[in-house]
N, C-alpha and C positions, 0 to 999 in steps of 0.2 A: 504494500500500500504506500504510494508515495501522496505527498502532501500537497498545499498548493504550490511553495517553490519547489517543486520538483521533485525533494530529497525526499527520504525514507522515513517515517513515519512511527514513533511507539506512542501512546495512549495510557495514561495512567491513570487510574478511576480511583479515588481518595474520599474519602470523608473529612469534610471541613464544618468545626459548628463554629455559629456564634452566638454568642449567649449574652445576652443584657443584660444591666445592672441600673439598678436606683440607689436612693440614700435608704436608710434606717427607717421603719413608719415612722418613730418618734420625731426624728429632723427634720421627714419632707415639710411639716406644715408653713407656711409663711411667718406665720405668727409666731411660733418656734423660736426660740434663743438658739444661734446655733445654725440656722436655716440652713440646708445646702441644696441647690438645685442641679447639682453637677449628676450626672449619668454618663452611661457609658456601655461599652460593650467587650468583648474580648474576644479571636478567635483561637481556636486551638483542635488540633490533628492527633487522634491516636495514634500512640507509638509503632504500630506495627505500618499502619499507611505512610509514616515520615519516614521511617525506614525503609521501606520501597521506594517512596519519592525519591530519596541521596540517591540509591543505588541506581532507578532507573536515570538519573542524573548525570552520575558519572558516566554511566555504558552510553546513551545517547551521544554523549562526546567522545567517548573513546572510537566507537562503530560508527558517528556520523550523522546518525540520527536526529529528527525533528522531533521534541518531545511535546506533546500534548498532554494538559493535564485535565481532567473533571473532576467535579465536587458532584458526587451523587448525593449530597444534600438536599441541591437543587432540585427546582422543575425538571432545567436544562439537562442536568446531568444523569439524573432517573432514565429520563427518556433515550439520552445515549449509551447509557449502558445497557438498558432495554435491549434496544436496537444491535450493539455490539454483542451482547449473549453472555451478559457479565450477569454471575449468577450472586455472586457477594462481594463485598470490599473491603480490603483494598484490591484491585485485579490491574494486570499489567495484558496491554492488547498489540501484537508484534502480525501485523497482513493479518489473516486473517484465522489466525492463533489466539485464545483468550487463556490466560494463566489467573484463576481466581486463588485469594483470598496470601496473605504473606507467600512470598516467592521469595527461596534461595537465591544467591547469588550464581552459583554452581546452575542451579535449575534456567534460569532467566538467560545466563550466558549459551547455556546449550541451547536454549530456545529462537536464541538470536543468530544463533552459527546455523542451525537448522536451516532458517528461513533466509540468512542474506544469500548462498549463493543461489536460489532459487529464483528470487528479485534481480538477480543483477545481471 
């Protein structure tokens, strides 16, 4: 599977939340000594999806590769893994190979030696 510039293509299907935050009930009120109106959010990736992210990170540059990433949190991303045939996450997608749920290094690397001379 090559991408729009041309080159070779992997797909990483991750889990991203974000999760909001307010003050204290005590503090939200206005009339509150203390008041704060500050909010906020924060996001953060389970370990095992971040861990696939680096590696497929490195290999895409070491092999050349276009890295695409999804957040199946999303709409967007549901419906591309859907589509892709991504049965859980985190899943790495190399043409049209789907590697679900934490991948080896060892595993991922054969899966990429598989498929590139076949591509090229």
């Amino acid at each position: 599977m090559t991408g729009r510039s041309g080159r070779r293509k992997m797909t990483v299907f991750v889990r991203r939340e974000t999760v909001a935050f307010t003050p204290e009930p005590g503090v939200s009120h206005p009339c509150w000594p203390g008041y704060k109106t500050v909010t906020g959010s924060m996001s953060y990736m389970p370990y095992e999806d971040e861990e696939l992210l680096e590696l497929a990170k490195r290999l895409s540059d070491e092999y050349g590769l276009e890295l695409d990433v999804v957040n199946v949190n999303s709409l967007r991303g549901k419906l591309k893994a859907k589509l892709a045939g991504v049965r859980r996450a985190p899943a790495v997608k190399i043409g049209d190979k789907v590697l679900d749920g934490a991948v080896g290094e060892e595993e991922l690397r054969k899966a990429l030696e598989d498929i590139m001379p076949s591509e090229a």
